[in-house]
C-alpha positions as CSV (number, residue, x, y, z in Angstrom):
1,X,65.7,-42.3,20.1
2,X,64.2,-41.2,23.3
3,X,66.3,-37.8,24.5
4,X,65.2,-36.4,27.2
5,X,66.3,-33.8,30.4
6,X,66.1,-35.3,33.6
7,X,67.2,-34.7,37.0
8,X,69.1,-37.0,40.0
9,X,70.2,-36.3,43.1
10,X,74.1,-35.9,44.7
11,X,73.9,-36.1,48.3
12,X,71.4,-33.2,49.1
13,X,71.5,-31.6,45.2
14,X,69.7,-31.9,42.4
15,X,71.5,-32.0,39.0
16,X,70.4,-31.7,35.2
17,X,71.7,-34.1,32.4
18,X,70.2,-35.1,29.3
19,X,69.5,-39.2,28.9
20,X,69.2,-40.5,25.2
21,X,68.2,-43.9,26.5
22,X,68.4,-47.3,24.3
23,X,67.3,-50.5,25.4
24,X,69.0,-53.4,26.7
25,X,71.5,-52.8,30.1
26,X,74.5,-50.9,28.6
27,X,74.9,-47.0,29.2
28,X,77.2,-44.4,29.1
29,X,78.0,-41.9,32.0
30,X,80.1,-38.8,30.5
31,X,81.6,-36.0,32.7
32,X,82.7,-32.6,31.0
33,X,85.4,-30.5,31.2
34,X,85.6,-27.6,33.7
35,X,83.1,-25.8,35.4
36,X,84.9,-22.5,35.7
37,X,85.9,-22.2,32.2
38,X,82.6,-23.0,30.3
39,X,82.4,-26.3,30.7
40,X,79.1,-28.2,30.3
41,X,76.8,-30.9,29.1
42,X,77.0,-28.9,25.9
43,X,80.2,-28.8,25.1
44,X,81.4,-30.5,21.6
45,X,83.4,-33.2,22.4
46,X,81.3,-34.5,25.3
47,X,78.4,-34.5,22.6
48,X,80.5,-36.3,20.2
49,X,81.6,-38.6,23.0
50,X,78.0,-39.3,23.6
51,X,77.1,-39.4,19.9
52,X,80.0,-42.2,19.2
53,X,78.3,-43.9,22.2
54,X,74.6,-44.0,20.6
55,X,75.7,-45.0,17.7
56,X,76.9,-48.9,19.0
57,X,73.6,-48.8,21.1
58,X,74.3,-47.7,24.2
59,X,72.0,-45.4,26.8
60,X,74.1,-42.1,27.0
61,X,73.5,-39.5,30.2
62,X,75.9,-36.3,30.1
63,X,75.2,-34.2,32.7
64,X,76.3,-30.9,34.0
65,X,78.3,-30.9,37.7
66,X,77.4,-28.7,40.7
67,X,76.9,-25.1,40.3
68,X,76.5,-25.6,36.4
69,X,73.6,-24.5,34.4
70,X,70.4,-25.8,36.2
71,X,72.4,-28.1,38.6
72,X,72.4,-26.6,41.9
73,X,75.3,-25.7,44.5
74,X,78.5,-25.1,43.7
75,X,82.1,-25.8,42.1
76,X,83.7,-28.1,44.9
77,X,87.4,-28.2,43.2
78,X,87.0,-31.5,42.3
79,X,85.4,-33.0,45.6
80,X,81.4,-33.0,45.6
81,X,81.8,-33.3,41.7
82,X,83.5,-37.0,42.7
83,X,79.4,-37.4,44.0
84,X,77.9,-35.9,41.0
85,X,79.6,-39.3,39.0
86,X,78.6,-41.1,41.4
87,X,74.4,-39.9,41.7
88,X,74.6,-40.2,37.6
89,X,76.0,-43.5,38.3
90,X,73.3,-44.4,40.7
91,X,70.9,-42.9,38.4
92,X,71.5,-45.6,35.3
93,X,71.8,-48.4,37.9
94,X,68.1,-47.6,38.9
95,X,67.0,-47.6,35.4
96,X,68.6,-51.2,34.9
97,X,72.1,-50.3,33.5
98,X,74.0,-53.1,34.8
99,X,77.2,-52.6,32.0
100,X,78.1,-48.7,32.5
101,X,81.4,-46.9,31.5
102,X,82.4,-43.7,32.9
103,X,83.8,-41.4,30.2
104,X,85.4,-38.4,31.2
105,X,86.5,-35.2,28.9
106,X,89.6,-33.4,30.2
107,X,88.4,-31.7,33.7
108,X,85.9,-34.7,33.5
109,X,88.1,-37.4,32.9
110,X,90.3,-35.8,36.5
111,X,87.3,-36.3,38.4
112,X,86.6,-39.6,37.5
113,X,90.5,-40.6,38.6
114,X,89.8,-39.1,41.7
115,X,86.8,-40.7,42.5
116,X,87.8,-44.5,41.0
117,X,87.3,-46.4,43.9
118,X,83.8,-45.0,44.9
119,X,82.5,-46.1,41.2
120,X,82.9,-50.0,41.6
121,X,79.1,-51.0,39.7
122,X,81.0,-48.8,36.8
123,X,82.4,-51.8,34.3
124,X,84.6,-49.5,32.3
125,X,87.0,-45.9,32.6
126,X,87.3,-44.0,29.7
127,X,89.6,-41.2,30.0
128,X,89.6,-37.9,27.3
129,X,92.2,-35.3,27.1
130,X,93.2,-36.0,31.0
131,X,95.2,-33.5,32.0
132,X,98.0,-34.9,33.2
133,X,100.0,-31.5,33.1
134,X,97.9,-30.3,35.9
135,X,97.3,-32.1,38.2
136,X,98.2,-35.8,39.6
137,X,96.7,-38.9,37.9
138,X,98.6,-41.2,40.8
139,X,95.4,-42.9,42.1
140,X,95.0,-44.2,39.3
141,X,98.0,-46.5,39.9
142,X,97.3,-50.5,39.6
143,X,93.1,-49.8,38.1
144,X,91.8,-52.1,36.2
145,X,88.8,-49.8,35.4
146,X,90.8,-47.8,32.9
147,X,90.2,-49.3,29.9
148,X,90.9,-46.8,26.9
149,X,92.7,-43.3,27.0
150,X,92.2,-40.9,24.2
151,X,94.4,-37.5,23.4
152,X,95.3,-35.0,20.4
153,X,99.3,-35.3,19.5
154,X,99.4,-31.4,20.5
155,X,97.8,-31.5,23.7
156,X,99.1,-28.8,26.0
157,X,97.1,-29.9,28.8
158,X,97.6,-33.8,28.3
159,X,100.5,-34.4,26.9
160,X,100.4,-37.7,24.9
161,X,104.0,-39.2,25.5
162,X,103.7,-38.2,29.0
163,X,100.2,-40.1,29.2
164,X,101.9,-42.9,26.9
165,X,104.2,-43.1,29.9
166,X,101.8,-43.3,32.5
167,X,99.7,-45.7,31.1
168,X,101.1,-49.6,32.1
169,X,101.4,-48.0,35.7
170,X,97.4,-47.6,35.5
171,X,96.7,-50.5,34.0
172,X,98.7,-52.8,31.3
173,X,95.3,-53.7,29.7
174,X,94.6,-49.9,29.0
175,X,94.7,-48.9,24.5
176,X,96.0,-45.6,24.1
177,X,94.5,-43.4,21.3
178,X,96.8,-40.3,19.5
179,X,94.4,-38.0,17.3
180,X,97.5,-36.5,15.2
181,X,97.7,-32.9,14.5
182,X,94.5,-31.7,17.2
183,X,94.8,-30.0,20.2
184,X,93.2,-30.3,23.9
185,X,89.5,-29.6,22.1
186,X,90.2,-32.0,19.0
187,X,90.2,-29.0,16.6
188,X,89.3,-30.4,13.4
189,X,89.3,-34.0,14.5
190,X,86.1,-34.6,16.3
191,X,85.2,-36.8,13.9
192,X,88.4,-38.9,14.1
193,X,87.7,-38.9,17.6
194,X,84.0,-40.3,17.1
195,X,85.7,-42.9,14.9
196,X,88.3,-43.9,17.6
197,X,85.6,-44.6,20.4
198,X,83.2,-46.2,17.6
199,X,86.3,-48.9,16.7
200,X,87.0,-49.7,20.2
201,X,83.6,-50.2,21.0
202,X,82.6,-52.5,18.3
203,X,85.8,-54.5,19.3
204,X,84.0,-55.4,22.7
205,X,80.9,-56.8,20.9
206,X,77.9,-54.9,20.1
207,X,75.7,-54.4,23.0
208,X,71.4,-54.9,22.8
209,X,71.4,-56.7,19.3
210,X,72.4,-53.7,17.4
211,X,74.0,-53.9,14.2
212,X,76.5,-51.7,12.1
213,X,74.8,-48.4,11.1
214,X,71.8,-48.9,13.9
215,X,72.2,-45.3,15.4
């Protein structure tokens, strides 16, 4: 496993993720949750998120938006960190990526809605925790992108029947995930989270010739 700190650019910034690369052409792009209330490239459930990932042999880049840690500039509300997706994006697609998902934790996950139709070279959505009790996730309407949506039963933030609602207006394709008795930050249940991305990968077909147990 070859982990490392690197840096791209998002329009005229620089940003700081940390790659764990595999070979082969399939990666992971993973966004975390809010900039303004701790959120980084740290946080738990985007390193289990990315962990799950490495584990079915796929590159993994998490990555910390504008104004974050060592990324430079600053929170944008949502708008410039629609570019940050997009430079990580960029960023495995110059490495040779061609079969990328975007997975995005709670704050993460809202970006990624917002900025669907600029991330066309991204083959799959994944959506964690999005907080549907804040804030709009109507452009998502009709995307075949978002492939697999993932909450706690006693999510304040996202709350699951509301998402369960949602869900055939985004796309009728999309699974749906409950983690029973967790919260917004999968208290207690990161593990069954990590299990619940692990199963649905597998179920697409293991990427690079990996095997069961090849972390």
């Amino acid at each position: 496993m070859e982990r490392a700190i690197i840096h791209f650019p998002s329009g005229g910034l620089t940003l700081e993720g940390i790659k764990d690369d595999q070979p082969g052409d399939c990666a992971v792009l993973i966004a975390h949750p809010h900039s303004l209330y701790g959120g980084t490239m740290h946080n738990d459930v985007v390193k289990t998120v990315a962990h799950a990932y490495h584990a079915v042999g796929f590159a993994t880049l998490r990555f910390n938006f504008r104004g974050v840690e060592g990324s430079e500039g600053n929170y944008d509300e949502g708008i410039g960190e629609q570019e940050d997706v997009k430079g990580g994006l960029e960023y495995l697609l110059n490495l040779g990526k061609r079969d990328i998902h975007l997975a995005g934790y709670s704050f993460g996950a809202g970006v990624i809605a917002m900025g669907i139709e600029k991330y066309d070279r991204a083959s799959r959505v994944i959506l964690i925790s999005p907080p549907v009790n804040l804030m709009s996730f109507d452009m998502l309407k009709g995307s075949d992108k978002v492939d697999l949506v993932i909450v706690g039963e006693q999510d304040s933030l996202a709350d699951a029947e509301t998402i369960r609602s949602l869900l055939p207006l985004w796309n009728r394709e999309a699974r749906f995930r409950m983690i029973p008795e967790t919260d917004h930050f999968f208290s207690g249940q990161r593990e069954a989270l990590e299990d619940s991305l692990v199963n649905f990968l597998k179920q697409l077909g293991k990427p690079n010739g990996h095997h069961d147990g090849n972390a």
